[in-house]
Backbone as ProteinMPNN parsed JSONL, in Angstrom:
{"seq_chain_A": "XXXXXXXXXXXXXXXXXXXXXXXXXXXXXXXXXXXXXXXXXXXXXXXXXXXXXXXXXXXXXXXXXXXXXXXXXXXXXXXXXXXXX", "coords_chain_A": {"N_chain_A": [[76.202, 67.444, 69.736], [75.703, 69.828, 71.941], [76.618, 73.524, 72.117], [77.396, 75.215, 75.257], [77.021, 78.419, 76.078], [78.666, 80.373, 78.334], [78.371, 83.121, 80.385], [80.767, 85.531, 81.053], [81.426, 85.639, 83.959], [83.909, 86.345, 85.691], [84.571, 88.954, 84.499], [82.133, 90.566, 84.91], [82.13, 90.495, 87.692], [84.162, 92.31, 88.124], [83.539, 94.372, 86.846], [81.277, 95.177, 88.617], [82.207, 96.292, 91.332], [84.231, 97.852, 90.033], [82.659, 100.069, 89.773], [81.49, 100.377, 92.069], [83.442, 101.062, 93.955], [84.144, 103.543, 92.001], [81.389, 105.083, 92.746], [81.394, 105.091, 95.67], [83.619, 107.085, 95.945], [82.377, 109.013, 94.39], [80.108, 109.602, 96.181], [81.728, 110.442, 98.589], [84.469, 111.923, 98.509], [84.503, 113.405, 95.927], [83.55, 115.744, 95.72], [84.157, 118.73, 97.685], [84.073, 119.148, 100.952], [81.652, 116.908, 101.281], [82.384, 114.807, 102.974], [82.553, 115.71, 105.512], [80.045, 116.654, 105.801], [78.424, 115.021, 105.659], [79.111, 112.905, 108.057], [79.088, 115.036, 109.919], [76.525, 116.227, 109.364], [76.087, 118.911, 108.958], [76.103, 121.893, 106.437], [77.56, 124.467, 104.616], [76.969, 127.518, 104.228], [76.596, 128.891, 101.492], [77.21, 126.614, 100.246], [74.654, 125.687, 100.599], [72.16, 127.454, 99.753], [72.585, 127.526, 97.171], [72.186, 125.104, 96.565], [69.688, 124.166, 97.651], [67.715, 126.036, 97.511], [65.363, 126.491, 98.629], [65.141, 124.955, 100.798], [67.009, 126.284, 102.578], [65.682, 129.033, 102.258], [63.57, 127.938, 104.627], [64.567, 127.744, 106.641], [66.715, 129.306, 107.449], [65.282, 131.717, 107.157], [65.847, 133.534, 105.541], [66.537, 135.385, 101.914], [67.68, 133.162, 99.338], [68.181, 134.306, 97.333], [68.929, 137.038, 97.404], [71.008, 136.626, 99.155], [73.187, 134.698, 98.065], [73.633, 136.765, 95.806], [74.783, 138.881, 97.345], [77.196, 137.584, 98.446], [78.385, 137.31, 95.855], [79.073, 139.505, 94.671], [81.737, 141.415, 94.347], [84.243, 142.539, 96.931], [85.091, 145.351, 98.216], [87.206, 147.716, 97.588], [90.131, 148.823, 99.262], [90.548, 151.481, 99.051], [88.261, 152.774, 98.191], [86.329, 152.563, 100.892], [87.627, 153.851, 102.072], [89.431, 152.959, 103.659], [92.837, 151.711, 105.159], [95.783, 150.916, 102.953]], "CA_chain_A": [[76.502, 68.013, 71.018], [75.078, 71.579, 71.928], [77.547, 74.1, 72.961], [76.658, 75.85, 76.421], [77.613, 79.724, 76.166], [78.607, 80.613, 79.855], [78.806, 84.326, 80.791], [82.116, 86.389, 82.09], [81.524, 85.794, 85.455], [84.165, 87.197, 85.902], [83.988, 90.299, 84.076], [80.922, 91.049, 85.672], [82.324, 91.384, 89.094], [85.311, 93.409, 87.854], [82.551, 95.58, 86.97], [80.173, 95.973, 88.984], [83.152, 96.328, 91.651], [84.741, 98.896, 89.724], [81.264, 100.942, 90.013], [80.8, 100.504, 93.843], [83.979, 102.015, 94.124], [83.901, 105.157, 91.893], [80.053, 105.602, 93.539], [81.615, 105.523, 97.05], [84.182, 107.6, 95.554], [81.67, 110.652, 93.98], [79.606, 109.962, 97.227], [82.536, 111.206, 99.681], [85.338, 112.638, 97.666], [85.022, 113.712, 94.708], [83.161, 117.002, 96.374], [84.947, 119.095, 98.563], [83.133, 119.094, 101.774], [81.031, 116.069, 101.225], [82.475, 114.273, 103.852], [82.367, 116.46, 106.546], [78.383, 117.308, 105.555], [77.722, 113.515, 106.22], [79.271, 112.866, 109.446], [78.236, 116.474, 111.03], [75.628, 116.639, 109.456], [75.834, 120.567, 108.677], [76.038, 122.138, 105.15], [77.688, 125.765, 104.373], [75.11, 128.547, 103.369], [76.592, 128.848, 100.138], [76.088, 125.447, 99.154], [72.631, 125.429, 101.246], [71.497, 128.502, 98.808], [72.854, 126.994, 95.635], [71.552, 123.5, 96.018], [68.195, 123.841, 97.844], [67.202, 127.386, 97.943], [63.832, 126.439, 99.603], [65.263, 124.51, 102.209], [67.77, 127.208, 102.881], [64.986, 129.623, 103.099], [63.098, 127.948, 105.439], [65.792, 127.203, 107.885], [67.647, 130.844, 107.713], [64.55, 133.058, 107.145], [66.652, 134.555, 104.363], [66.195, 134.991, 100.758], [68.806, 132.611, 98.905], [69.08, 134.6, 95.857], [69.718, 138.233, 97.659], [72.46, 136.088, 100.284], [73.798, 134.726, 96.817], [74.551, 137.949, 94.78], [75.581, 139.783, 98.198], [78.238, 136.977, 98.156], [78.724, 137.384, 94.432], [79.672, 140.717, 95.239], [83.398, 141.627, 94.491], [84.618, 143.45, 98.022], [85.167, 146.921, 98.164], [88.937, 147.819, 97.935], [90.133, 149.948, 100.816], [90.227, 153.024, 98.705], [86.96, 152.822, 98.039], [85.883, 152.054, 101.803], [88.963, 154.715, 103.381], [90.603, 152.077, 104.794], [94.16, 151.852, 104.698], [96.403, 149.676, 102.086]], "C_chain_A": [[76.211, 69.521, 70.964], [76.202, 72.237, 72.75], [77.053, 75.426, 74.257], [77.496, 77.44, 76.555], [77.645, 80.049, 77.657], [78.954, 81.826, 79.729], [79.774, 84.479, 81.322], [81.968, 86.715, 82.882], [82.185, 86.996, 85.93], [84.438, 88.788, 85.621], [83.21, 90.885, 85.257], [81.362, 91.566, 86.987], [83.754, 92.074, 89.088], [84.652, 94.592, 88.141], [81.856, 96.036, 87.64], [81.1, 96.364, 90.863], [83.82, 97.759, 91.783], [83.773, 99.938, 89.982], [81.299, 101.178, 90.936], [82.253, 101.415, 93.84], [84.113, 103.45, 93.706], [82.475, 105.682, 92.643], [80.383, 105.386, 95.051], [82.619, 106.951, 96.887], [83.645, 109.365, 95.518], [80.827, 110.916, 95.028], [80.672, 110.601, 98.286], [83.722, 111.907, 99.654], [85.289, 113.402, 96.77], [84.506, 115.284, 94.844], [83.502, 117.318, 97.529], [83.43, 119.117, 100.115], [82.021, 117.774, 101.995], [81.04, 115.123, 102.376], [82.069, 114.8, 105.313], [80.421, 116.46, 106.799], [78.317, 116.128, 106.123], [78.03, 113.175, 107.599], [78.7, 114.024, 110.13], [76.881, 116.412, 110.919], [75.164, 118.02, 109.119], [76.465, 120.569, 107.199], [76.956, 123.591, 105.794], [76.633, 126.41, 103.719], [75.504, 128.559, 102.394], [76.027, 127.434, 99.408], [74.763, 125.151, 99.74], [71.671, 126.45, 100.028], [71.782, 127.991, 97.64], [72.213, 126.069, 94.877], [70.089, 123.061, 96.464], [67.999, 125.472, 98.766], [65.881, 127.302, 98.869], [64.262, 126.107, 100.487], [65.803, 125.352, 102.798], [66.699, 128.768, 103.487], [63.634, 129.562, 104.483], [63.717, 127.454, 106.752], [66.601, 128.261, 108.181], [66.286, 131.915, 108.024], [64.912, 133.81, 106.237], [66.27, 134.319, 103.415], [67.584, 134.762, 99.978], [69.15, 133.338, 98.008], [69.533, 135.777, 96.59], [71.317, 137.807, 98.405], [73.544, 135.917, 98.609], [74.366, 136.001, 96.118], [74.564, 139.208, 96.148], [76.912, 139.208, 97.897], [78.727, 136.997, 97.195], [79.428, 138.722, 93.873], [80.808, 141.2, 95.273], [83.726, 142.531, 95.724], [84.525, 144.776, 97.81], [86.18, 147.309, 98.557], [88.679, 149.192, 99.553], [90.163, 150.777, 100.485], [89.069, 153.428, 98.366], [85.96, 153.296, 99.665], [86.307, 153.449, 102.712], [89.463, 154.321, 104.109], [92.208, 152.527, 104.384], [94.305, 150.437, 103.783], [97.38, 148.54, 102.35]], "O_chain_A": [[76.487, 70.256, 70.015], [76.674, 71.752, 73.779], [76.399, 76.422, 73.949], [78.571, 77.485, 77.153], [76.56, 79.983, 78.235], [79.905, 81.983, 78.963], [80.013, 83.674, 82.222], [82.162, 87.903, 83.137], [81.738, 88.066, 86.343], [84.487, 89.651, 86.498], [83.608, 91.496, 86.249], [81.122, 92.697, 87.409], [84.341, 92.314, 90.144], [84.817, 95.459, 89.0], [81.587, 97.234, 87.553], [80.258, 96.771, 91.663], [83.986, 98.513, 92.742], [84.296, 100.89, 90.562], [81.149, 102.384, 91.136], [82.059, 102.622, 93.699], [84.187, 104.396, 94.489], [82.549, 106.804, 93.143], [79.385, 105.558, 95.752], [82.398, 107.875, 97.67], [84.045, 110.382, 96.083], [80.534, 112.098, 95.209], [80.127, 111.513, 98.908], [84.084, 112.506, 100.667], [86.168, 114.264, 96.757], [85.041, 116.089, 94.082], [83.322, 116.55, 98.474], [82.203, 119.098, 100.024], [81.538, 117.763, 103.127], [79.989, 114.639, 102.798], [81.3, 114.206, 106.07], [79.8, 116.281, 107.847], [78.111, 116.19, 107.335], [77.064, 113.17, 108.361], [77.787, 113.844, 110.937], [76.089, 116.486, 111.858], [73.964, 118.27, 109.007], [77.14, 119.643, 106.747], [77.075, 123.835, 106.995], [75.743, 126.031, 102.957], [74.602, 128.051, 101.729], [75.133, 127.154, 98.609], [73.941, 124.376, 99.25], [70.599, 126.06, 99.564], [70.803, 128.107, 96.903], [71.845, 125.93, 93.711], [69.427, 122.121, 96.023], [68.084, 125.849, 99.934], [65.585, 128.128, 99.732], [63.97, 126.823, 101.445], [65.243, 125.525, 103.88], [66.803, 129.375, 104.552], [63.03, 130.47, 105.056], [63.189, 126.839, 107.678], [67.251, 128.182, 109.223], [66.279, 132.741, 108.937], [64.284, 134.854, 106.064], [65.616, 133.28, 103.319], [68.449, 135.631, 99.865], [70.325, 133.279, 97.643], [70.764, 135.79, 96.567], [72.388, 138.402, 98.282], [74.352, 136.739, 98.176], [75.577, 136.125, 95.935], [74.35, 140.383, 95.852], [77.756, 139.866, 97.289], [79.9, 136.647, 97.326], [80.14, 138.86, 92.878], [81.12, 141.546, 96.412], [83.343, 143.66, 95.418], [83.648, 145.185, 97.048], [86.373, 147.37, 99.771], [87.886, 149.835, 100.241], [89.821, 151.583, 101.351], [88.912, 154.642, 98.242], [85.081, 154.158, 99.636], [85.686, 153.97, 103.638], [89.963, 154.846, 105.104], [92.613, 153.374, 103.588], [93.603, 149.428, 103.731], [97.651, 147.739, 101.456]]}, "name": "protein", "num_of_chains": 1, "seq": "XXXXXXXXXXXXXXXXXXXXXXXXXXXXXXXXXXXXXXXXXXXXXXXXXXXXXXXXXXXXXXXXXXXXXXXXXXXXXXXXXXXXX"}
């Protein structure tokens, strides 16, 4: 008599299960904003300059890296400026 090895069915769809959920998961959670971007449809310029500097400059007119290290930019206290404190 030959013995018939059958695969862990179920296993398998534990797994592949467990997958679809963390990959819906890192698709709409696991990055702040992610959700929002997909339904609207709109990005922030920071992450537009970070993550596709080309697209960013052909949709602003701007150059991503100067916007970048303006933003990178620590403020300028108010004694610096002559504001008040």
């Amino acid at each position: 008599m030959s013995t018939v090895i059958r695969p862990n069915v179920f296993g398998n769809h534990i797994g592949m299960l467990g997958g679809f959920i963390v990959h819906v998961y890192e698709s709409t959670a696991a990055v702040q904003g992610t959700f929002n971007s997909m339904t609207r449809g709109t990005v922030e310029r920071r992450w537009a300059w970070t993550h596709h500097p080309a697209w960013y400059r052909r949709v602003s007119g701007r150059d991503p890296r100067a916007d970048h290290d303006e933003a990178a930019r620590p403020p300028a206290s108010p004694r610096d400026t002559g504001g008040t404190l």
